[in-house]
C-alpha positions as CSV (number, residue, x, y, z in Angstrom):
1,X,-23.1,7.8,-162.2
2,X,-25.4,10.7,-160.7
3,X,-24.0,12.9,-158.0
4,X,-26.3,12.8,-154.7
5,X,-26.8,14.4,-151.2
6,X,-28.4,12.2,-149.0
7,X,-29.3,13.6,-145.5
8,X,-29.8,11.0,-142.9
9,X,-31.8,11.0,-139.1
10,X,-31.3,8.9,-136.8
11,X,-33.8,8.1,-133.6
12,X,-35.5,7.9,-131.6
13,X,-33.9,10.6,-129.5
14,X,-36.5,10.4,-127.4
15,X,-36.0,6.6,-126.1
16,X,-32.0,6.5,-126.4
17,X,-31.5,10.2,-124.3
18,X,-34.5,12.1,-123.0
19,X,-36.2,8.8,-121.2
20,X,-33.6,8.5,-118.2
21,X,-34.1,7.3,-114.4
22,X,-29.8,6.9,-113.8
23,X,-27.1,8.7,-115.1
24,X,-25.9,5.3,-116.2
25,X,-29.2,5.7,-118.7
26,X,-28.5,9.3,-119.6
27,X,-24.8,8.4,-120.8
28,X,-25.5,4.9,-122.5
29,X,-28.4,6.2,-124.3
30,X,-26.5,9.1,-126.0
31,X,-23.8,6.6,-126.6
32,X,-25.9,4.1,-127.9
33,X,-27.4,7.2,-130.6
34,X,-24.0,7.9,-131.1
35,X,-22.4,4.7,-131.9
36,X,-25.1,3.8,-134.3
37,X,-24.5,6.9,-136.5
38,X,-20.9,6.6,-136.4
39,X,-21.3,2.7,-138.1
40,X,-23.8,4.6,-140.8
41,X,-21.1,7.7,-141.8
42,X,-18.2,5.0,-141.3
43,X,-20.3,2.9,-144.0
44,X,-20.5,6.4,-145.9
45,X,-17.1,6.6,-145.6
46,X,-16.0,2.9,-147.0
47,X,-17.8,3.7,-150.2
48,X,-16.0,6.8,-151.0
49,X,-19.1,9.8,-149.9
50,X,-18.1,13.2,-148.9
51,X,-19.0,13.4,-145.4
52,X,-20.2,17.3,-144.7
53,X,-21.7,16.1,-141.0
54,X,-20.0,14.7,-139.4
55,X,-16.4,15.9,-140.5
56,X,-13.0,14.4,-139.4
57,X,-9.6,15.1,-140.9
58,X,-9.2,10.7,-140.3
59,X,-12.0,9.1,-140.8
60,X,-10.8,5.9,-140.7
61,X,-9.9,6.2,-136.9
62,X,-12.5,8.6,-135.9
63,X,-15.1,6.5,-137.3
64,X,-14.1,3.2,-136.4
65,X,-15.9,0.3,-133.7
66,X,-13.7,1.3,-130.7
67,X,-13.5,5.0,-131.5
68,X,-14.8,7.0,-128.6
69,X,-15.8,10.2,-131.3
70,X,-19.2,11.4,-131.1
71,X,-21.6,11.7,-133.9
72,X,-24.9,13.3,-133.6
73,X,-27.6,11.5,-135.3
74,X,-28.3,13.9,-138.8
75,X,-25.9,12.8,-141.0
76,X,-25.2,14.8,-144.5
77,X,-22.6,13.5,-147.2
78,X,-22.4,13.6,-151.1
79,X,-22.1,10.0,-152.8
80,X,-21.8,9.0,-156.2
81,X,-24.2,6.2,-157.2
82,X,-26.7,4.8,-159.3
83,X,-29.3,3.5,-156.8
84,X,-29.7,6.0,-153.7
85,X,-32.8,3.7,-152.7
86,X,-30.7,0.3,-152.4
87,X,-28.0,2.6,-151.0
88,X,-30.5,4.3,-148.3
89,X,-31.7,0.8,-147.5
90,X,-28.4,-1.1,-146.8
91,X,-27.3,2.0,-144.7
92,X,-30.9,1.2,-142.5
93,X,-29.3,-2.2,-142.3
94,X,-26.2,-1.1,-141.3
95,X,-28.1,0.8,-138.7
96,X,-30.1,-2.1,-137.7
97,X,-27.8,-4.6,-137.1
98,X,-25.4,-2.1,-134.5
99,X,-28.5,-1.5,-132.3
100,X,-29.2,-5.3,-131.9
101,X,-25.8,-6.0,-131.3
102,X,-24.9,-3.2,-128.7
103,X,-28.3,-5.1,-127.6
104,X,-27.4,-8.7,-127.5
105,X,-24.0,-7.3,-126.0
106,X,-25.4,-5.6,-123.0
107,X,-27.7,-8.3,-122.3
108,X,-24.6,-10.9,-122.3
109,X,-22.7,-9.6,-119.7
110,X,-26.0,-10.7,-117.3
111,X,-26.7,-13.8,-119.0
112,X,-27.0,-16.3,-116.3
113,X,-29.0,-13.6,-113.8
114,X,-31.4,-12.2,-117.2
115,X,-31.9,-16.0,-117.9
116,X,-34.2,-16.5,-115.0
117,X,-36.1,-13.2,-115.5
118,X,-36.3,-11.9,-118.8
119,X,-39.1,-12.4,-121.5
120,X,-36.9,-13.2,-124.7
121,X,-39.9,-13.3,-126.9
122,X,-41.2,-10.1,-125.9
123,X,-37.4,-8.5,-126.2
124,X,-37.0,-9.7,-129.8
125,X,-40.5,-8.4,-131.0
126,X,-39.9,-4.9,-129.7
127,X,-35.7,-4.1,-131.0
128,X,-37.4,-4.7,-134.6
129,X,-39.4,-2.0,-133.4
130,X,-36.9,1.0,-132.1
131,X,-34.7,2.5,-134.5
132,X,-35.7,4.8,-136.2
133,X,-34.2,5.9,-139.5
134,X,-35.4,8.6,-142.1
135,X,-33.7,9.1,-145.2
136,X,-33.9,11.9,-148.4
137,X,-31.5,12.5,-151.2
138,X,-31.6,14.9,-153.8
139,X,-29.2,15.1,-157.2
140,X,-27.1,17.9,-157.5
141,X,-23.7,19.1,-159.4
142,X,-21.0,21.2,-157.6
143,X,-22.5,24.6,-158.3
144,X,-26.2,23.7,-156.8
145,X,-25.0,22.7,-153.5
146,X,-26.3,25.2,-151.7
147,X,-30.3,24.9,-153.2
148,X,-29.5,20.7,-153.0
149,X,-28.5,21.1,-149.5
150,X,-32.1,23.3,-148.6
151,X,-34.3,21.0,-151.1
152,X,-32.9,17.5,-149.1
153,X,-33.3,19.0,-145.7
154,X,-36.9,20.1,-146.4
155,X,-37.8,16.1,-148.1
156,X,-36.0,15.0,-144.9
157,X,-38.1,17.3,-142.4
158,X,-41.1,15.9,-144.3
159,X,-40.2,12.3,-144.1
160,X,-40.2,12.8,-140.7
161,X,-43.2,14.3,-140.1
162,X,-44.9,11.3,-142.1
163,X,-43.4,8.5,-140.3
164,X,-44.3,5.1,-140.4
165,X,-47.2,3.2,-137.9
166,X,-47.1,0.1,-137.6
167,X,-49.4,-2.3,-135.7
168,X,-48.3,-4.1,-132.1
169,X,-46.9,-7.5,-132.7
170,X,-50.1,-9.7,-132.1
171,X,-48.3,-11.7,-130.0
172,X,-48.0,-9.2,-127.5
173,X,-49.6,-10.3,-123.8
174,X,-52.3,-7.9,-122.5
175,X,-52.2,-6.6,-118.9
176,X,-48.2,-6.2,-118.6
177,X,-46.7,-3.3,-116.6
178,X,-45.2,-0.4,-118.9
179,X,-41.5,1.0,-118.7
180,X,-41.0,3.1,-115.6
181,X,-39.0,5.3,-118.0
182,X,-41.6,6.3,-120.2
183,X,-44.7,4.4,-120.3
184,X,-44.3,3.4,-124.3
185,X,-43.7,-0.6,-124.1
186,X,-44.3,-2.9,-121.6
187,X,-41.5,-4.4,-119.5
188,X,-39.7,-7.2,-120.7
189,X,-38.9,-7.9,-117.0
190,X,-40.9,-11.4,-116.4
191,X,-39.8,-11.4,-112.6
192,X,-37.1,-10.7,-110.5
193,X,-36.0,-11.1,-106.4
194,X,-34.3,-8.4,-104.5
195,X,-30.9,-9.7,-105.3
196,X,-31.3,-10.1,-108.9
197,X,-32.9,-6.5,-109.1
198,X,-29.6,-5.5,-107.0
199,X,-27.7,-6.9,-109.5
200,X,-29.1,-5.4,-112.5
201,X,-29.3,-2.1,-111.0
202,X,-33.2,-1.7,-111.1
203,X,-35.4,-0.1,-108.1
204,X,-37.5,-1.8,-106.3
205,X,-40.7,-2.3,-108.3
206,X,-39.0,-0.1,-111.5
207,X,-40.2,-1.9,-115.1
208,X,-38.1,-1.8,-118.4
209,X,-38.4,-2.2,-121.8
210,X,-36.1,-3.4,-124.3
211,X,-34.5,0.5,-124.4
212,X,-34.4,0.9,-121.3
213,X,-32.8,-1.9,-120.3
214,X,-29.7,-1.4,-122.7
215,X,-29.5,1.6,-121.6
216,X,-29.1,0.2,-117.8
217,X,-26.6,-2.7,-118.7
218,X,-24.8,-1.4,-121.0
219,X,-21.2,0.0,-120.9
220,X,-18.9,-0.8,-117.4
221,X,-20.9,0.1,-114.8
222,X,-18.1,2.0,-113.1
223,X,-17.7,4.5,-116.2
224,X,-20.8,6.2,-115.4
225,X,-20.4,8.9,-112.4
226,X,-23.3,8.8,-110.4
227,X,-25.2,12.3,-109.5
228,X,-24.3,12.0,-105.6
229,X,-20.8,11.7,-106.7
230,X,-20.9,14.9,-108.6
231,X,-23.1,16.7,-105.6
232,X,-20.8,15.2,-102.8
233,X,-16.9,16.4,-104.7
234,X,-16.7,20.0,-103.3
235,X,-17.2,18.5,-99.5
236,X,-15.1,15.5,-100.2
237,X,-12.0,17.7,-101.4
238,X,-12.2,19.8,-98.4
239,X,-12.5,16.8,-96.3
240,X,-9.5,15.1,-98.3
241,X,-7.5,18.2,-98.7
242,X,-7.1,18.4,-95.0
243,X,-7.0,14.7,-93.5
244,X,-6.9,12.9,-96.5
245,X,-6.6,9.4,-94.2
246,X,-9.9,10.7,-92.4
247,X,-12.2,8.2,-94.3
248,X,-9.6,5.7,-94.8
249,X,-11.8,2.9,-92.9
250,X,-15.2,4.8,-95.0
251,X,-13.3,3.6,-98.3
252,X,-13.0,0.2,-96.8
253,X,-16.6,0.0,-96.0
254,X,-17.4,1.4,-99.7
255,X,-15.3,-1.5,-101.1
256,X,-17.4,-4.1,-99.3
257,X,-20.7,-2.6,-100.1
258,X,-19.7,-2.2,-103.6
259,X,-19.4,-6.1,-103.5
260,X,-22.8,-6.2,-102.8
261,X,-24.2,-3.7,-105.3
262,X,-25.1,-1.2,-102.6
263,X,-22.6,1.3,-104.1
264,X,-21.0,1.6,-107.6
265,X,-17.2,2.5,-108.0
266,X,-16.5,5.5,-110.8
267,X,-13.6,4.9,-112.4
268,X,-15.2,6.8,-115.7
269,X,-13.4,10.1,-114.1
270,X,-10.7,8.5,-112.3
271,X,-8.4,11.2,-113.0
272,X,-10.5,13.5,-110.6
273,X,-12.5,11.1,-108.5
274,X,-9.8,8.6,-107.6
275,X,-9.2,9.8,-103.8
276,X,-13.0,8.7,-103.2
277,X,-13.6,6.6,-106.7
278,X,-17.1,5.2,-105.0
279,X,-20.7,6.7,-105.5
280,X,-21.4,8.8,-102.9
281,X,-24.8,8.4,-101.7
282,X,-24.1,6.5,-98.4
283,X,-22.1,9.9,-97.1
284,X,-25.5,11.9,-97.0
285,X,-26.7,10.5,-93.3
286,X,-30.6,10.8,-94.9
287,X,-29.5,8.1,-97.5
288,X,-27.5,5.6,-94.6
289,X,-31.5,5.4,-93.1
290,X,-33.4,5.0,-95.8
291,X,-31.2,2.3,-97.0
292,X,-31.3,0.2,-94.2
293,X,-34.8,0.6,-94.0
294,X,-35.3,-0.8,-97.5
295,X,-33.0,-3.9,-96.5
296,X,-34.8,-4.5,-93.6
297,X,-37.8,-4.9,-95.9
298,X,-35.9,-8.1,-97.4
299,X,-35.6,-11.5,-95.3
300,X,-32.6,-12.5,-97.6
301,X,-28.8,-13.4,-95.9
302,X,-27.8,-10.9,-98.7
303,X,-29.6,-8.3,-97.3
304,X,-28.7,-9.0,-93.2
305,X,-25.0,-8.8,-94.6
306,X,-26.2,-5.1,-96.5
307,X,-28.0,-3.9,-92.9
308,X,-24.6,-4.7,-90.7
309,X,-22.5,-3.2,-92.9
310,X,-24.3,-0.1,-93.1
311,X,-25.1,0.7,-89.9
312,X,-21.3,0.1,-89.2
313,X,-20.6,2.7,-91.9
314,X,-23.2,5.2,-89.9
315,X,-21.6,4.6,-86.2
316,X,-17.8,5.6,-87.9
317,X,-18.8,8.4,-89.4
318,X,-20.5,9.4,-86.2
319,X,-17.5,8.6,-84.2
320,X,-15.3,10.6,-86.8
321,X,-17.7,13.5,-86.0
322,X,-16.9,15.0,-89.7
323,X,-20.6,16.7,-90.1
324,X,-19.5,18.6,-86.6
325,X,-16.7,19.8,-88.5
326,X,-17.8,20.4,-92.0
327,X,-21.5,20.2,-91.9
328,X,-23.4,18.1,-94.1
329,X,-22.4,17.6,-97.4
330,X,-24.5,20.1,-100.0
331,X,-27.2,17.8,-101.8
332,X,-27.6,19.5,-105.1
333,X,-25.7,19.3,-108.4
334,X,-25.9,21.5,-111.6
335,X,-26.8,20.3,-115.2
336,X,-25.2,22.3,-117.9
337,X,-27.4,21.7,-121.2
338,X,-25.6,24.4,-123.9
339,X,-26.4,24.6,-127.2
340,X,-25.2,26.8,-130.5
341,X,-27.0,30.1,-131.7
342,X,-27.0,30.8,-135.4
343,X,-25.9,27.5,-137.0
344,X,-28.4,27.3,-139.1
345,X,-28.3,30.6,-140.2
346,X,-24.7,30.2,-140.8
347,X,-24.7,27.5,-143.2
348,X,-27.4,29.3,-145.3
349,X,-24.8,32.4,-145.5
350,X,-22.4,29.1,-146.9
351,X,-23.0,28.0,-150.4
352,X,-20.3,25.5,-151.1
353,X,-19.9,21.8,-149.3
354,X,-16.2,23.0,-148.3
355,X,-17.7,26.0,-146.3
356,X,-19.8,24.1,-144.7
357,X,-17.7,21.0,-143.6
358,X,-15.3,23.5,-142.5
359,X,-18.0,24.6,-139.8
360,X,-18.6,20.9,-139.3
361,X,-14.9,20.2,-138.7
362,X,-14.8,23.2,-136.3
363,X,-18.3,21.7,-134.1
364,X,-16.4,18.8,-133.9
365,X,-13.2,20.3,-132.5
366,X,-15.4,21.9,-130.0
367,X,-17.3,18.8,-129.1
368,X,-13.6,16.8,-128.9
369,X,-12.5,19.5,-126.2
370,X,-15.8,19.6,-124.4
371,X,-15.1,16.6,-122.2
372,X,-12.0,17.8,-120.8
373,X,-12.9,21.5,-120.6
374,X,-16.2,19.5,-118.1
375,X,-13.3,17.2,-116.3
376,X,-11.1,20.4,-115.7
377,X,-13.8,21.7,-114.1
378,X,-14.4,18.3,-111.5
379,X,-17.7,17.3,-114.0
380,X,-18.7,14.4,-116.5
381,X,-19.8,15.1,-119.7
382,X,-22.6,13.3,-121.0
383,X,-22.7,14.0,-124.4
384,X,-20.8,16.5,-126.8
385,X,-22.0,16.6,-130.0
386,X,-21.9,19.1,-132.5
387,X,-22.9,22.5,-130.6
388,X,-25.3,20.5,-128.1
389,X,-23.9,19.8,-124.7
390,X,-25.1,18.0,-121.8
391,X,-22.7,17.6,-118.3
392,X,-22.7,17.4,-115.0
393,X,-21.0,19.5,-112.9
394,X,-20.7,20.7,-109.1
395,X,-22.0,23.5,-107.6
396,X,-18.3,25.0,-106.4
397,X,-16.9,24.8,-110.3
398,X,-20.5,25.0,-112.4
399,X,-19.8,29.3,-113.6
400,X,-16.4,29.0,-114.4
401,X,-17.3,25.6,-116.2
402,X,-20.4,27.5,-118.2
403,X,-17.4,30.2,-119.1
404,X,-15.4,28.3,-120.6
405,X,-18.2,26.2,-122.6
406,X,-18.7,29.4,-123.9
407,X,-15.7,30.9,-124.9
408,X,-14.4,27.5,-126.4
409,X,-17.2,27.6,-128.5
410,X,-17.0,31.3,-129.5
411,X,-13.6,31.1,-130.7
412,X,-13.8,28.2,-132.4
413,X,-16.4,29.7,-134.9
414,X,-15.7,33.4,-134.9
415,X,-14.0,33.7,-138.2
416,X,-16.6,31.8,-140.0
417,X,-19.4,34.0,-140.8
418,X,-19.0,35.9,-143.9
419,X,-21.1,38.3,-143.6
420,X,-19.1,41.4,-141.4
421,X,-23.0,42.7,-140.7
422,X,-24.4,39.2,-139.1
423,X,-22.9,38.1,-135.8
424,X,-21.1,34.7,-135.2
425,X,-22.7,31.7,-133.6
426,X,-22.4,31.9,-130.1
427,X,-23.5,28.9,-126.8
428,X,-26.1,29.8,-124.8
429,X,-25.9,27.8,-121.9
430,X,-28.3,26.6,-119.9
431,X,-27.8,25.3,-115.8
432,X,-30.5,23.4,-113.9
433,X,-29.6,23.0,-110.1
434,X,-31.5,20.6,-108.6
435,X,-31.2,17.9,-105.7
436,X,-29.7,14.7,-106.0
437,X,-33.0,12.6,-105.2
438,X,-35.1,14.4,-108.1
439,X,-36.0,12.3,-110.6
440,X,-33.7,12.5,-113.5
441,X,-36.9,13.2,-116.0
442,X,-37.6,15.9,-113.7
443,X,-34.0,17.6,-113.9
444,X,-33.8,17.2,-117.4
445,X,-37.0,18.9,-118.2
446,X,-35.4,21.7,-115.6
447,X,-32.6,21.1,-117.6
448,X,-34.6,22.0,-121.3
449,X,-36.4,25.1,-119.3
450,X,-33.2,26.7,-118.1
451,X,-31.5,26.3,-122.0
452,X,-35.1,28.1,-123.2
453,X,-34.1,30.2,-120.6
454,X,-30.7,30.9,-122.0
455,X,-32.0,31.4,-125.4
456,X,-34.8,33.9,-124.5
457,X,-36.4,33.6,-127.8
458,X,-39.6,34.4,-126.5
459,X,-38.0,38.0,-125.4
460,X,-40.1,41.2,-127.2
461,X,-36.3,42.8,-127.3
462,X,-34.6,40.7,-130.4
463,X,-31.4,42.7,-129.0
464,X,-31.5,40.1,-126.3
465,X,-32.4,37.1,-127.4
466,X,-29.8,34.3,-127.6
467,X,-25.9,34.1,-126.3
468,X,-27.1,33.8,-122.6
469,X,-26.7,32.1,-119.5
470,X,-29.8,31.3,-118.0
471,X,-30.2,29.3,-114.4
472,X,-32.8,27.8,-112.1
473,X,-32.7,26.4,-109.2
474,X,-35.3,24.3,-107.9
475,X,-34.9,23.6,-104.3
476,X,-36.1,20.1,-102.8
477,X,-39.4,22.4,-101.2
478,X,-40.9,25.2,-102.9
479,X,-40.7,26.8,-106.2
480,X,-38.3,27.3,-108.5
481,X,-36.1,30.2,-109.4
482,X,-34.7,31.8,-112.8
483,X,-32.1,34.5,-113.7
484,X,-31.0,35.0,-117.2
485,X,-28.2,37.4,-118.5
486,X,-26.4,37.4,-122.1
487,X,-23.0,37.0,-121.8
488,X,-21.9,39.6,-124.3
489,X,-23.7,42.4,-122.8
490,X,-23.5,41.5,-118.8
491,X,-20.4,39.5,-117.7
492,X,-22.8,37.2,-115.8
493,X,-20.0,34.9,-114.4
494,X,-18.0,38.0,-113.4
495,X,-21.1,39.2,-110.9
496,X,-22.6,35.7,-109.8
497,X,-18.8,34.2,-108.5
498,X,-18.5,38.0,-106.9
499,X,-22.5,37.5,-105.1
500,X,-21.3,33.8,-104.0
501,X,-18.4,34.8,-102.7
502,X,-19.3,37.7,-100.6
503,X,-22.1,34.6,-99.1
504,X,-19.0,32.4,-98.7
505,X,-16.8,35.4,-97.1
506,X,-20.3,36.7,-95.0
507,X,-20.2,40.1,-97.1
508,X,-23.5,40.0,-97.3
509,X,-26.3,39.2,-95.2
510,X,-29.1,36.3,-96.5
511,X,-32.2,38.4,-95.4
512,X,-31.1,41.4,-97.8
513,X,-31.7,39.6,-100.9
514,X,-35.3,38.4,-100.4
515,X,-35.8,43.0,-99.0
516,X,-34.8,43.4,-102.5
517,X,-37.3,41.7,-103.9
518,X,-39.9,42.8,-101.9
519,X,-38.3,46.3,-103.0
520,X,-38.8,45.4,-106.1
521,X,-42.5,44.3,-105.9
522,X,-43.1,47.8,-104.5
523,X,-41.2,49.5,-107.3
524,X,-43.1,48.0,-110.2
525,X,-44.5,51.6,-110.6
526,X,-41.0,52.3,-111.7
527,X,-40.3,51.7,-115.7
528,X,-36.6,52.2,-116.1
529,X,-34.3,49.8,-114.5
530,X,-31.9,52.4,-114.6
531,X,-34.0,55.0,-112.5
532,X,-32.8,57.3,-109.4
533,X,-35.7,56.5,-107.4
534,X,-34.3,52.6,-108.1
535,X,-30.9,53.2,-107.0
536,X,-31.7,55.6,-104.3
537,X,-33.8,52.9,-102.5
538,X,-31.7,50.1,-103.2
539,X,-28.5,51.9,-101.7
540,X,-30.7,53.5,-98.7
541,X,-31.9,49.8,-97.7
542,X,-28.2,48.4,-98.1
543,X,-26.3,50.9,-95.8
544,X,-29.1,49.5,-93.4
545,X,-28.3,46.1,-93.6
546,X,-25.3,44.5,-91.5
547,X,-23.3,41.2,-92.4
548,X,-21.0,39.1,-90.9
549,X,-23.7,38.5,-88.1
550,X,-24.8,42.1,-88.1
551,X,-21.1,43.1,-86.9
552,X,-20.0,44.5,-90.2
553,X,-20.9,46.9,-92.5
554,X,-21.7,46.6,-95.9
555,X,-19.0,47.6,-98.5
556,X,-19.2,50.3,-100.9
557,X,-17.5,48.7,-103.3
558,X,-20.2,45.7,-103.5
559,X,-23.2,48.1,-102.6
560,X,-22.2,49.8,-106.1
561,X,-21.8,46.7,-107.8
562,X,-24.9,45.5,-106.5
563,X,-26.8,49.1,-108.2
564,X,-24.6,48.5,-111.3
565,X,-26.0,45.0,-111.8
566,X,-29.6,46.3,-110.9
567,X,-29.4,48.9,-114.2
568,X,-28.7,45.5,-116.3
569,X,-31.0,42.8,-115.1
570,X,-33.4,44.6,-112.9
571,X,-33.9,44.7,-109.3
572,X,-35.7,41.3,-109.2
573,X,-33.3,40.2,-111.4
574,X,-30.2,40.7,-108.9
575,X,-32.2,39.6,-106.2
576,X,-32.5,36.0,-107.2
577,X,-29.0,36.3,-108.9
578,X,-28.1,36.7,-104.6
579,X,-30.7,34.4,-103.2
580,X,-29.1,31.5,-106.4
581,X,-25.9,32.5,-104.9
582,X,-26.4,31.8,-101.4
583,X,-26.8,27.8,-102.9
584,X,-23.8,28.3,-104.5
585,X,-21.9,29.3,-102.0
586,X,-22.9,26.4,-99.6
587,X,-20.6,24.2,-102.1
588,X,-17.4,25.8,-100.5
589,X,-18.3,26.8,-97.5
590,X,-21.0,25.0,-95.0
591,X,-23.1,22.7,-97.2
592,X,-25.5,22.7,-94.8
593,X,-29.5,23.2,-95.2
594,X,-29.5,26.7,-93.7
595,X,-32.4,29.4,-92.9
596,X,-31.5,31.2,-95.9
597,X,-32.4,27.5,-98.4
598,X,-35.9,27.9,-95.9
599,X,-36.6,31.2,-96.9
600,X,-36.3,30.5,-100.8
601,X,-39.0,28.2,-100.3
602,X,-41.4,30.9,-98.0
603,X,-40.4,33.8,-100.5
């Protein structure tokens, strides 16, 4: 029988991972993308193919029903058959019959509350209609590899782009609401009361699909870490770390309002989030209010129960006077999305199938290590697959975690390239800081800006382009702001943790960064970043300025720093690098919405 490579894809990405309203969506919907290749490459695997992606040295675990190993959804193996079209269509079978099961599966676990409120024809006529699943294979013999591996991924781009339409189900009743996720299908949500929408985690007047609502009942719902949790962890360690019996009585009230599905527990971190294992919304005093104004809304016993208990919750933490103490707890979060530089053009440089599954066995290492590298640093990973990268992380912890993403990364593939001339693949790594009530579509396209960002692709300098750290922060008012630096040239983390901490230590006063930048409005004439009439002005407005509430002096040592940095990313450049900082450093030290968060929106 023939030797073949067959290249597989997997989808949509777009419905399982981009579309996402909950964190609980974000996660389950790569998992669900993820589970379903890993069936197809373990069905590779039972008939004997050559797995190039993904790669495992044990298969047999790594690819098997309870295994928690991530596989991205482009598979690409050699087989040995006589019939790559039967073969291509029993693996879209395989495929098939996973998503309806993780289906069926989610929905059981809310069986008698989805009974009253769910359209069951409508569900069954659209999961025929979700996965999709491209396929191309191409003969080859051990010494064409390399021009089998480039013909199959070109048939498979083009399969793709001439995917198939087919008509909506006839069936399908007009006028119904469409998916609050996305728009694409209507809701298979017939109707539903407060308590029933409570129960299966849905807003108010929020719509899902078939996708969407795996995605929301699927998995343990106290695996997922909710956003708040994530923004609240540097103020509830400092809290904890120095009374950590002060919210002994809070815990007790969380444990009752989890019972009503106010609050969720996280247990998906416990390791790290077991002192306060609850999400944290209810500990931001804007959320206590808004949430008893939505209960009071509903004329339910359910709901009475809800109002008392949270307006008991509001009068201890009141009494404890903790915001007197430590301020308000910070309301933004970061969002690391990282992904690999040069992959592709390293596996052209490869010609074999052992060159390249050793690169494929190395991309999985890294993703293996990538959830622990996030939980070392107090964060959830999302999803680690391959050299893509999506976590959440807290503000106090998001450099050094962005660091280590990329270093981990580096040194996993530096002796790979062949080629002494090319450079290795390296993570650029993208961080979206945003607040915890922005939509989650809304972060993640910040999310997808700030990675761009990190690439820099679009730069006229090719010097520059990739290996970078790019960040932007978009505050709850006003517009957002950018700062990109590559990581081999400028040490970004080294100068952003040294800018936060002269905010947290009061080094440096707020006002100063937003003179720079109207410094550097006024200097545009100038065309060198490294310039004398630049670092004249910037050191002559510096010694000016006073910090510590204009009782100290600024040093010299971080006045030079400050010029250093301004030959490397420009004067506008270090002057957002400071005014990002300032959010930064509200994570450790005050967390509270200060004049300097007001100014970033007036600047």
């Amino acid at each position: 029988m023939p030797n073949y490579l067959i290249a597989i894809s997997i989808g949509p990405v777009q419905d399982f991972i981009a579309s996402a309203r909950r964190t609980r969506d974000l996660w389950f919907g790569s998992e669900l993308l993820s589970t379903i290749s890993r069936s197809v490459a373990m069905q590779l695997y039972k008939l004997e193919a050559e797995l190039v992606f993904p790669a495992s040295d044990n298969p047999a675990t790594d690819l098997g029903p309870d295994s928690t190993f991530n596989v991205g959804n482009k598979l690409l193996a050699s087989i040995t058959t006589d019939d790559p079209t039967a073969l291509a269509s029993s693996l879209k079978n395989i495929a098939n019959t996973r998503w309806r099961e993780l289906a069926e599966h989610s929905l059981a676990q809310y069986e008698v509350t989805l009974s009253k409120c769910l359209d069951r024809s409508l569900w069954n006529s659209q999961l025929d209609d979700v996965l999709e699943f491209y396929c191309a294979w191409v003969p080859y013999s051990d010494d064409d590899y390399d021009k089998a591996r480039r013909r199959v991924d070109a048939l498979l781009s083009a399969r793709k782009n001439s995917r198939d339409f087919f008509p909506a189900p006839a069936n399908t009743p007009m006028g119904l609401a469409k998916s609050s996720l996305d728009g694409l299908r209507e809701s298979v949500i017939k109707s539903a009361r407060p308590w029933q929408r409570r129960q299966l985690g849905l807003g108010d007047s929020e719509q899902l699909d078939s996708v969407g609502l795996v995605k929301r009942l699927g998995g343990k719902v106290d695996q997922f870490t909710p956003i708040s949790r994530v923004a609240l962890d540097p103020w509830l360690n400092r809290v904890l770390e120095q009374n950590p019996h002060r919210l002994d009585k809070t815990l007790s009230m969380m444990a009752s309002l989890c019972e009503l599905g106010i609050v969720s527990r996280v247990n998906g971190n416990q390791a790290i989030y077991k002192a306060f294992p609850y999400d944290g919304q209810l500990l931001y005093p804007f959320r206590i209010q808004a949430e008893i104004k939505r209960f009071k809304q509903e004329k339910d016993e359910q709901s009475k129960s809800a109002i008392k208990l949270l307006e008991q919750l509001e009068t201890t933490l009141s009494n404890l006077s903790i915001y007197k103490q430590y301020g308000e707890p910070s309301p933004y979060f970061a969002m690391i999305l990282a992904d690999g530089d040069r992959i592709g053009e390293l596996l052209g440089d490869l010609p074999t199938e052992q060159q390249q599954r050793a690169v494929s066995l190395q991309l999985t290492q890294f993703a293996n290590g990538v959830p622990n590298i996030v939980r070392n640093h107090r964060g959830h990973a999302i999803y680690a697959g391959g050299d893509d990268v999506l976590a959440l992380v807290p503000l106090n912890h998001v450099l050094a975690c962005a660091q280590a993403l990329h270093d981990d990364f580096g040194k996993k593939l530096a002796d790979l390239q062949p080629d002494p001339n090319k450079l290795s693949p390296t993570l650029s790594v993208g961080v979206a800081i945003g607040h915890v009530l922005e939509p989650m579509a809304k972060q993640l396209a910040l999310a997808w800006q700030a990675e761009a960002l990190a690439k820099g692709n679009d730069l006229k300098d090719k010097v520059r382009r990739k290996d970078g750290l790019g960040i932007i922060l978009k505050p709850r008012s006003g517009s957002a702001i950018g700062i990109r630096s590559r990581w081999a040239d400028d040490n970004p983390v080294e100068y952003l943790t040294r800018w936060r901490d002269a905010h947290v230590n009061e080094e440096f006063p707020d006002r100063a960064a937003y003179q720079l930048r109207q410094l550097a409005l006024d200097l545009t004439w100038v065309k060198s970043t490294d310039n004398d009439v630049i670092k004249y002005e910037v050191t002559r407005l510096l010694k000016r300025k006073r910090a510590g509430q204009g009782n100290k002096e600024l040093s010299d040592a971080l006045i030079e720093s400050l010029v250093h940095r301004v030959t490397q990313v420009g004067l506008e450049g270090v002057a957002n690098e400071l005014i990002l900082t300032r959010r930064l450093a509200e994570a450790i030290k005050s967390n509270t919405e200060t004049q300097a968060v007001e100014e970033t929106a007036d600047a």
